[in-house]
C-alpha positions in Angstrom: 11.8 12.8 4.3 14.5 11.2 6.3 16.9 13.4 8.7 15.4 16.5 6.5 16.7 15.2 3.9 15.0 13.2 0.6 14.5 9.6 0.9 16.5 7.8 -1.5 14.0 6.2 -4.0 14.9 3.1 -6.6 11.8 4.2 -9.1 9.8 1.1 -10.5 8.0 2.7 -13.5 7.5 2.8 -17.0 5.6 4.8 -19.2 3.9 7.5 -20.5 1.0 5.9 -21.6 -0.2 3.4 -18.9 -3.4 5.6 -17.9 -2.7 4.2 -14.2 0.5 4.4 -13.8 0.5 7.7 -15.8 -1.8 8.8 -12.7 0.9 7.9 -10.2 3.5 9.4 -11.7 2.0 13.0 -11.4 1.5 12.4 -7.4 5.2 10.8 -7.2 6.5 13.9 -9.1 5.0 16.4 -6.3 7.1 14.8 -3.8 9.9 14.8 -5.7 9.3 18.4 -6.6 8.9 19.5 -2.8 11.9 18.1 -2.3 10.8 15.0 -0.1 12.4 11.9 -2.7 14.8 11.7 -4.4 15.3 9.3 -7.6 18.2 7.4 -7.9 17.3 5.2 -10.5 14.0 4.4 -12.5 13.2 1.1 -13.8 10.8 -0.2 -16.4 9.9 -3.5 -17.8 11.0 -3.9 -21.6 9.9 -7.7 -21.6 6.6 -7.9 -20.8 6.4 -11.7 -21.9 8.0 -11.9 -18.4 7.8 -8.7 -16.1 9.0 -10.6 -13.0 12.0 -11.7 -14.4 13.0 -8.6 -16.2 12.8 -6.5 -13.8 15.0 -8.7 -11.2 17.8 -8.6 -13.7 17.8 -5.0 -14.2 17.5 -4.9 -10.5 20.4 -7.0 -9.8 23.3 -4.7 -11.8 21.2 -1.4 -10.0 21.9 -3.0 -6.6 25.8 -3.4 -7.3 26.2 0.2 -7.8 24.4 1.0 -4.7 26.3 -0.4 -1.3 23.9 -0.8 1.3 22.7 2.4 3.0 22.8 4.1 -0.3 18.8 3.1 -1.0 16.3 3.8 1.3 13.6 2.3 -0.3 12.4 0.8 -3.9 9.0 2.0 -5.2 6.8 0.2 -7.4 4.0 1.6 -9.4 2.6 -1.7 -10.1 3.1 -4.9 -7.9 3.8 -6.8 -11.0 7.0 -4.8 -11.2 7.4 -4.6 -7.5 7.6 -8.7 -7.7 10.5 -8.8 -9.5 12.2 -6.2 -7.6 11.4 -8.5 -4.0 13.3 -11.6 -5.6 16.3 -9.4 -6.2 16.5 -7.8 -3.1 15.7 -11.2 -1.9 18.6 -12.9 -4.1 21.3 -10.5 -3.4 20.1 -10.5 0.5 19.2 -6.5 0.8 16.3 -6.8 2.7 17.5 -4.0 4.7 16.3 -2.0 2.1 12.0 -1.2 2.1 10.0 -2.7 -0.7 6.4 -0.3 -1.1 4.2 -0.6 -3.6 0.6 -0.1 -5.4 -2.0 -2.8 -6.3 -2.3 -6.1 -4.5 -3.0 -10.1 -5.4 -2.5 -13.2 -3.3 1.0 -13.8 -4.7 1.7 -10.6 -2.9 0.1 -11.1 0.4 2.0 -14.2 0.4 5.4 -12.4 -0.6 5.0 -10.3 2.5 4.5 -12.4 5.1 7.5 -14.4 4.1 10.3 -14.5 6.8 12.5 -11.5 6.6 10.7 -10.1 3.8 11.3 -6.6 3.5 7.6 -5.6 1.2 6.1 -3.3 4.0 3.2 -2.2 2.5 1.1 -1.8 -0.6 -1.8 0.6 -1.9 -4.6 -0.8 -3.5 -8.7 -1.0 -4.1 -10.6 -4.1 -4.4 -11.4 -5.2 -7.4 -14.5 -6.7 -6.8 -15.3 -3.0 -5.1 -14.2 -1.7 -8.5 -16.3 -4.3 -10.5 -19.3 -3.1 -8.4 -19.1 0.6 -8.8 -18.5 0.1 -12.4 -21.9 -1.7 -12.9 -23.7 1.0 -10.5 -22.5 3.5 -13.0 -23.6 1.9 -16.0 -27.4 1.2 -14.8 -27.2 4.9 -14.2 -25.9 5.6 -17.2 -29.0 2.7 -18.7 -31.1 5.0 -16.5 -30.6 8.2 -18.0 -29.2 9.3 -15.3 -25.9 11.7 -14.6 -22.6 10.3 -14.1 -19.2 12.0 -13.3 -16.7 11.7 -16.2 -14.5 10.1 -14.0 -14.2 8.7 -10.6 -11.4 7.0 -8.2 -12.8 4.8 -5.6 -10.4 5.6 -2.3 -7.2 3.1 -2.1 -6.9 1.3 1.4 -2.8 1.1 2.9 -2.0 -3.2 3.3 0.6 -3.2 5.5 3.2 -6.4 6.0 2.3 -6.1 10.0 -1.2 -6.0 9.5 -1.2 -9.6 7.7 -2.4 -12.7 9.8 -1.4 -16.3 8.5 -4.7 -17.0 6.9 -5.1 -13.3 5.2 -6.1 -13.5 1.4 -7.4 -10.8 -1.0 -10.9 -12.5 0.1 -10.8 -11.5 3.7 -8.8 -8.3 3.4 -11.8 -6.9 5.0 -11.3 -8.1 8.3 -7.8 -6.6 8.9 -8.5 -3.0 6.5 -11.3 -1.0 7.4 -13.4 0.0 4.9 -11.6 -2.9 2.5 -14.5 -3.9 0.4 -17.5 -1.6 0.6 -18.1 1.7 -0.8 -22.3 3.4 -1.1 -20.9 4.9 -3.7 -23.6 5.3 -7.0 -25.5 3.4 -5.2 -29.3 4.5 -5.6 -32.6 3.5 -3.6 -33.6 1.9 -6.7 -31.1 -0.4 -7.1 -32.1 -2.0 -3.6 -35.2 -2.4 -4.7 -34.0 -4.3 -7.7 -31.7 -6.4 -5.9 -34.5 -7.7 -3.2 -37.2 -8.0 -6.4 -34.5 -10.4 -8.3 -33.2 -12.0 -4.9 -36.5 -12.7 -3.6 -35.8 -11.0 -0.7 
């Protein structure tokens, strides 16, 4: 919340049926029901040939109804979306305006350590982390042995003033805590079988 009242939000969504961004769209809904956004406008991609480019020309018309102090920030649910949002707040110079978002690449580290960029901070887990866990639960599974129905691995906050020049998704790990390792599913035999197969 803002001043006790909502925060302003310019939605970047599209759905239902996304299973992800399905899943976001239940926690954004609490905050909206306690009263702490407020949606101005939601935004979805209908040309997914190009994403980027869609969504900065629906962005561009939103941004003429809204004079600046109107928005205080854009959301995106996916940083595909949230791309196309930056070059339009970057085109029609309203980089006064927040950019947040969920999921992370190098395109967008390097988006956000651009001067005067306004993307502050984005949510995300590693994939290689998620790679990993996946393949821990399926020698369980090989095993015989129990496995949750689901699981979500813990997203990690990349934030714009955390970035150093040389950051990449490949050393994320030295600025986030945590970044790239999890013990999750991770058994005593699977050690065993790594240091039999690596020689080590």
């Amino acid at each position: 919340m803002k001043d006790d009242k909502p925060v302003r939000v310019i939605k970047l969504w599209f759905g239902p049926g996304f299973a992800p961004l399905d899943r976001r769209q239940e926690i954004y809904k609490t905050y909206e029901a306690d009263g702490k956004i407020k949606t101005l406008e939601t935004v979805g991609p209908t040309n997914f040939q190009d994403v980027q480019g869609d969504i900065a020309t629906k962005m561009n018309a939103i941004l003429a109804k809204y004079p600046k102090g109107s928005i205080d920030a854009v959301w995106g649910a996916w940083d595909e979306v949230a791309k196309g949002a930056y070059k339009s707040l970057k085109d029609n110079k309203r980089q006064e305006i927040p950019l947040i978002s969920i999921d992370v690449s190098n395109q967008d580290i390097n988006l956000m350590r651009e001067k005067g960029s306004n993307w502050v901070s984005t949510s995300a887990v590693d994939p290689h982390l998620i790679g990993q866990t996946d393949m821990r639960l399926l020698a369980k599974k090989l095993a015989g042995e129990k496995t949750p129905d689901s699981f979500d691995l813990d997203a990690k906050l990349v934030e714009q003033k955390a970035l150093k020049a040389d950051t990449t998704m490949y050393n994320l790990d030295t600025i986030i805590k945590g970044w790239s390792t999890s013990e999750k599913f991770n058994e005593p035999w699977m050690d065993q079988l790594r240091k039999a197969n690596d020689g080590k």
